[in-house]
N, C-alpha and C positions, 0 to 999 in steps of 0.2 A: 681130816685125815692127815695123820704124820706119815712122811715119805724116804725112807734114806736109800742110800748104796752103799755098795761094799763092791769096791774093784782090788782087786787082786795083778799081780804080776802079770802084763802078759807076750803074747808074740806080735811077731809085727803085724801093724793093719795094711790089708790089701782089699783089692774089687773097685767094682765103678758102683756109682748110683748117683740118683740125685735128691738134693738138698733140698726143705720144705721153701716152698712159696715165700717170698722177700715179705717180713712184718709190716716193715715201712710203707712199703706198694699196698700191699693188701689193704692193710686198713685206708688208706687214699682213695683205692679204689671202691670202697665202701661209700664213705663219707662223698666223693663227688659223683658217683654213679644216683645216691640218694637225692642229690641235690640239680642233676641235671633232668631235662625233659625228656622223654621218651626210654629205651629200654638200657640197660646196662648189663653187658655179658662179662663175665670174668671167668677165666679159666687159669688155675690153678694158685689157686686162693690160699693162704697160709690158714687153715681149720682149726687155729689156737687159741686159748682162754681168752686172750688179750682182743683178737681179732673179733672174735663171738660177741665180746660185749659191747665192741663196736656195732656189729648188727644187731645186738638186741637194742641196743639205743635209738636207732630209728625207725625199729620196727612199734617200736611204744611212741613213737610219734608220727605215726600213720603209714608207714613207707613199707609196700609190701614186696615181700622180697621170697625169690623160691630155690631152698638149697640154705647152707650148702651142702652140697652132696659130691664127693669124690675130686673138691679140688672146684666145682662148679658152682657157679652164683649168681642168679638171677634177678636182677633191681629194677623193680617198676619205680622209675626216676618220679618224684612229684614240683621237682624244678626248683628255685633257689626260695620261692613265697609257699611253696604247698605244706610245708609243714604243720602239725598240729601241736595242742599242748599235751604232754606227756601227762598222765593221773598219776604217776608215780616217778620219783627221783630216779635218774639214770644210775644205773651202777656201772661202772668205767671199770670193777676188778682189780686190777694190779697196772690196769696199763696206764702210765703218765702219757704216752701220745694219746689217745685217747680223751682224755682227760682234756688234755692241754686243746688238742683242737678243736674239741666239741666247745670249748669255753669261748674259741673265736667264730665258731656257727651261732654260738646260741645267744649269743653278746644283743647280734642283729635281727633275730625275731623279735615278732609282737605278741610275745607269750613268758612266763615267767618258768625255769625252770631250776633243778636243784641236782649237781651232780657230786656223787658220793663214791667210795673206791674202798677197798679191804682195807684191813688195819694198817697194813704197809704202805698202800698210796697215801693214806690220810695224812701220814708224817712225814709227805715229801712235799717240799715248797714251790708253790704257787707263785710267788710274789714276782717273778721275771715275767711270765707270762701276762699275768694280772696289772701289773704297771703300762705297756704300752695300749690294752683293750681299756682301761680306763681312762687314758689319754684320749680314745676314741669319742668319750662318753658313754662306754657300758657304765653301767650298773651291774656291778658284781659285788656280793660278801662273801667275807670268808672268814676261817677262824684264824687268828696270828700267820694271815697268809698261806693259811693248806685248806685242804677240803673236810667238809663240803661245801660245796659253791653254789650260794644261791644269785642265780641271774635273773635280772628282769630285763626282756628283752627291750630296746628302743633304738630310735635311730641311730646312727654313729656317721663321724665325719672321719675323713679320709686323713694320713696322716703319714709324713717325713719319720722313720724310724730308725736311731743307731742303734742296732745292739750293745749294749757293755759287751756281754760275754755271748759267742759262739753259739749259736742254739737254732736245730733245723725244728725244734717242735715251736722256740717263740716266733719263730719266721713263718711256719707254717700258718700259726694262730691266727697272724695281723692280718695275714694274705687272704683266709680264709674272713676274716672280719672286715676284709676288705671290701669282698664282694658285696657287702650290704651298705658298705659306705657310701656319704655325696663325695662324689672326688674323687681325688688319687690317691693310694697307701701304696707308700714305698718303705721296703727293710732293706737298712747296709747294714752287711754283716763285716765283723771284725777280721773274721777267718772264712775261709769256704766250710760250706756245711753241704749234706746230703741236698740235692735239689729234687727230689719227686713230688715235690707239690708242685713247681713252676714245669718240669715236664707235663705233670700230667694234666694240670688246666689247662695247657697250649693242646694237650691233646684230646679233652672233651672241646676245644674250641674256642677258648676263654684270651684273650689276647694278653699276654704277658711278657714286658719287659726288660730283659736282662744285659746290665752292663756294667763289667767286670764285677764288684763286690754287690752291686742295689739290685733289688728287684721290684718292678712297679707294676700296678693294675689299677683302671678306674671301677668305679663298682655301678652293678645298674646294666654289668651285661646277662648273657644267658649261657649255660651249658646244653652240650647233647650229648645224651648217650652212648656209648663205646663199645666196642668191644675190644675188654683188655686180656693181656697173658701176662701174667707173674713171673717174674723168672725168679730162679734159686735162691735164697737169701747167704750175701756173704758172711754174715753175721754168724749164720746156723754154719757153715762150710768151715768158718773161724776155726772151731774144736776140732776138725780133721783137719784142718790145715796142721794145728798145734801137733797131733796125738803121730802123725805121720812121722811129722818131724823129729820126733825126738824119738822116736821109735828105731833103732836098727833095722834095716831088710823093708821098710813099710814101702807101699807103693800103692796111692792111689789116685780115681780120677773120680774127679767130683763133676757131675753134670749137669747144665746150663745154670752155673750160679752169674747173678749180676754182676757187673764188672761195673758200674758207673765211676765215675772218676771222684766222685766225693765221697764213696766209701769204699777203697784201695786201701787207705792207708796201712790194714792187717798184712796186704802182702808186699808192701811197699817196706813194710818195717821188719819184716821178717826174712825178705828179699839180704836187705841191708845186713843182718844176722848171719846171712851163709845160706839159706834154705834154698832149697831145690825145688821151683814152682816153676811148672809152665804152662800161658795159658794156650787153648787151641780151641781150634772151631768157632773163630771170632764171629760173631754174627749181631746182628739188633733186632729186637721183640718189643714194637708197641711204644717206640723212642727210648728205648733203654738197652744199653752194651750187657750183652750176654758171651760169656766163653764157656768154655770145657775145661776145668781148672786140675791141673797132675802133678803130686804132691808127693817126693820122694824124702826118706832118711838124709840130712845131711848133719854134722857138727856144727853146730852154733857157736857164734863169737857173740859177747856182751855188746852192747853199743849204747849212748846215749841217746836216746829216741829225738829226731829233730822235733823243734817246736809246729813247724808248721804243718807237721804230719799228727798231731794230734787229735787235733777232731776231727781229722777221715778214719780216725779206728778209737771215738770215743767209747763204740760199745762193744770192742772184743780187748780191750786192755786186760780183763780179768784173763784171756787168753794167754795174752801177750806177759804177764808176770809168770805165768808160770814157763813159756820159752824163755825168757829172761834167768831162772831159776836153774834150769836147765843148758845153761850156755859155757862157756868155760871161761868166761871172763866177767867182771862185773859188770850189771847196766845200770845205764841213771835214767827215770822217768819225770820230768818236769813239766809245768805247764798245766798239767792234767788235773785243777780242782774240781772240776767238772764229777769227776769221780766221787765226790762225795756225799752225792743230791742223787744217785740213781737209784734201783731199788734196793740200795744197802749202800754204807758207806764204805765202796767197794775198796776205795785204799787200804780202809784200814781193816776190810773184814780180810781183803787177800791178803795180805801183810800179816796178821794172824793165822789165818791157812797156814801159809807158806811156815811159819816158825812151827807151828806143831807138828808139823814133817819134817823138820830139822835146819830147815834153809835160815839162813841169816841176812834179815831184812833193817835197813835203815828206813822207818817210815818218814816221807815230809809231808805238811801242808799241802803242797800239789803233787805231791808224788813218790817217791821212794827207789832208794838204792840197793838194790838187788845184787848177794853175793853168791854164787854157784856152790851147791851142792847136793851129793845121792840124797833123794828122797827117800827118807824112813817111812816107816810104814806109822801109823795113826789117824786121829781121829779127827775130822773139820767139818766145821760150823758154816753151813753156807748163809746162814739168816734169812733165806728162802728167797734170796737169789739166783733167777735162773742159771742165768751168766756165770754164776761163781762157781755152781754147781756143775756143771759139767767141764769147765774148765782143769778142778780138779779130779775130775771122774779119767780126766786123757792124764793126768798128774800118776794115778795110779796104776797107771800102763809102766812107767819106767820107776816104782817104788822098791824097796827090797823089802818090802811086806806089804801087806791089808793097810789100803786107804779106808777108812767110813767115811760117809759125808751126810753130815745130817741135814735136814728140813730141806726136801728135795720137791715136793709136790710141786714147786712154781715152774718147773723147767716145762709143765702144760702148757704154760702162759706162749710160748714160742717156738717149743721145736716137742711136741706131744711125742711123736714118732723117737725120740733118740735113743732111749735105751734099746729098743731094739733093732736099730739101723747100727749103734755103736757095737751092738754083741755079733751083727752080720761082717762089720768089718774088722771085729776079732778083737775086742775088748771084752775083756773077762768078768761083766758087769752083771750083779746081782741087784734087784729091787724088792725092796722092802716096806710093806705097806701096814700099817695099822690104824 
């Protein structure tokens, strides 16, 4: 099924609501609820493409699970050895976490298996993740480094790991292929990255080590079951953050999005821009900072985005170009190769966007310089990027004509609900399906 939009001019966005279940949590809470003993309760689960093939993956390896249903998730845990061998290749869909961290579950069984992903995931690189699980001694192949990934599961030894580059799904990996290691697996990371693997295994029970950039574990312990609550995904909250902003008169409040400290950086860098955010109703849900986040119209100023705020808003950047686009001064984006390997090569698909609406874009290698200009109205290509895709969906709230934005189907993969939570808060958004 081809999927497009057609957003049209509109008024400002107002109203409260809240924001779908955090991806990153959800699928965590999947994967370790599967892997620990006893029951695992989850309440308000992200119900997305991405998520789904997370539980169809351990449901084809014996793990019986009930729901979900309205946000609710029931995991009969079968513990870190209960797994069985899958009859059939996992399909992982569109989601590279997914992917990424089943590759460091499955590294350490004693069963062989083979995970596969849409046309899109196939063509995104394995090889960062697959270099320190081989260090481990998996056994993994692949083709020229992407999927599909045939594992044969065995044992692995524990292992000292420097990231090169920034990455919460290779950290997650090791940590998770840690657990079946002899030994210690420790990941230094370069920069901070999202921490909800090392929250959440301290929270099934799992003893984990954190000191300033490393994170360590021995393997050869046990989990137990949780009872977890999802809060908001900033991620999903990104595009009203964006659509608010740049909107005249808009005024809204987003409710109980996560506020963790390794994924701020969208309102950290927008902050820095001029934007009018406040958070309220500080609270924590399940070891994770939860607020009430209130997102009013201000004028934007361009800025060079600091380096070390990079990979706390690796995945709202497609956001954050078009604030950038929208600001009345240039901004410069650097550091950010990282954008190149997600699912599209978001530099240079937004970079395109952005010129077919008339804005004038300097593209680089990690980034691009962004010049301010009205959005015309035309025609963008999201390459069936979620991200990209609604990013310019809030681009056509302040256009002086008809935004299209073709190959829209993927925005299921994470935020299923948006067109119609985006037409509640007054975005004049049409879908189009054949």
């Amino acid at each position: 099924m081809t999927t497009r939009y057609i957003v049209r001019p509109g008024h400002a966005l107002k109203g409260r609501f809240p924001v779908p279940g955090d991806k990153s949590i959800s699928h965590r809470s999947v994967i370790l609820g599967a892997l620990a003993e006893k029951v695992t309760e989850v309440e308000g689960l992200l119900e997305g493409e991405d998520v789904l093939a997370t539980i169809a993956a351990f449901r084809a390896m014996g793990v019986h699970m009930d729901g979900p249903e309205n946000g609710h998730l029931r995991i009969h845990g079968v513990g870190l050895h209960g797994l069985k061998a899958p009859q059939v290749p996992l399909d992982c869909g569109n989601s590279g976490t997914a992917m990424r961290l089943l590759s460091g579950v499955l590294a350490g069984q004693t069963f062989a298996s083979t995970l596969v992903g849409d046309s899109s995931l196939q063509k995104r690189p394995m090889g960062r993740v697959l270099k320190p699980l081989l260090a481990m001694g998996a056994d993994i192949q692949a083709q020229d480094g992407k999927a599909p990934l045939h594992i044969h599961g065995k044992p692995l030894q524990g292992m000292h790991y420097d990231m090169p580059v920034a990455s919460a799904q290779v950290k997650s990996a090791v940590l998770l292929a840690g657990l079946y290691a002899q030994g210690e697996t420790c990941v230094t990371e370069p920069a901070p990255t999202r921490d909800h693997s090392e929250r959440m295994l301290k929270g099934f029970g799992y003893a984990v080590s954190r000191q300033e950039n490393r994170a360590c574990l021995e393997g050869g312990g046990q989990l137990t079951g949780q009872r977890i609550q999802v809060p908001g995904d900033i991620s999903s909250a990104a595009f009203f953050l964006l659509g608010a902003s740049i909107t005249p008169g808009s005024d809204l409040l987003l409710e109980g999005v996560g506020i963790n400290p390794t994924r701020t950086g969208i309102i950290e860098i927008l902050t820095r821009m001029g934007a009018r955010i406040d958070l309220t109703a500080l609270r924590e849900i399940g070891g994770e900072p939860v607020a009430d986040i209130r997102v009013r119209y201000a004028p934007l100023q361009g800025i060079e985005v600091p380096p070390h705020l990079v990979p706390l808003a690796i995945d709202e950047f497609p956001a954050l170009f078009i604030a950038a686009a929208c600001a009345k001064t240039p901004s410069i984006i650097s550091g950010a190769e990282e954008l190149r390997v997600k699912e599209s090569d978001r530099i240079a698909v937004m970079s395109a966007g952005l010129r077919a609406l008339g804005v004038a874009v300097e593209e680089r290698p990690d980034g691009a310089i962004i010049t301010p200009s009205t959005f015309c109205g035309g025609q963008v290509d999201s390459h069936g990027d979620h991200r990209i895709a609604m990013a310019f969906a809030m681009a056509g709230q302040v256009a002086s004509g008809d935004v299209e934005i073709l190959d829209c189907a993927n925005v299921a993969t994470s935020f299923p609900g948006f067109p119609a939570l985006a037409r509640q808060a007054g975005l004049n958004l049409e879908v189009f399906a054949a």
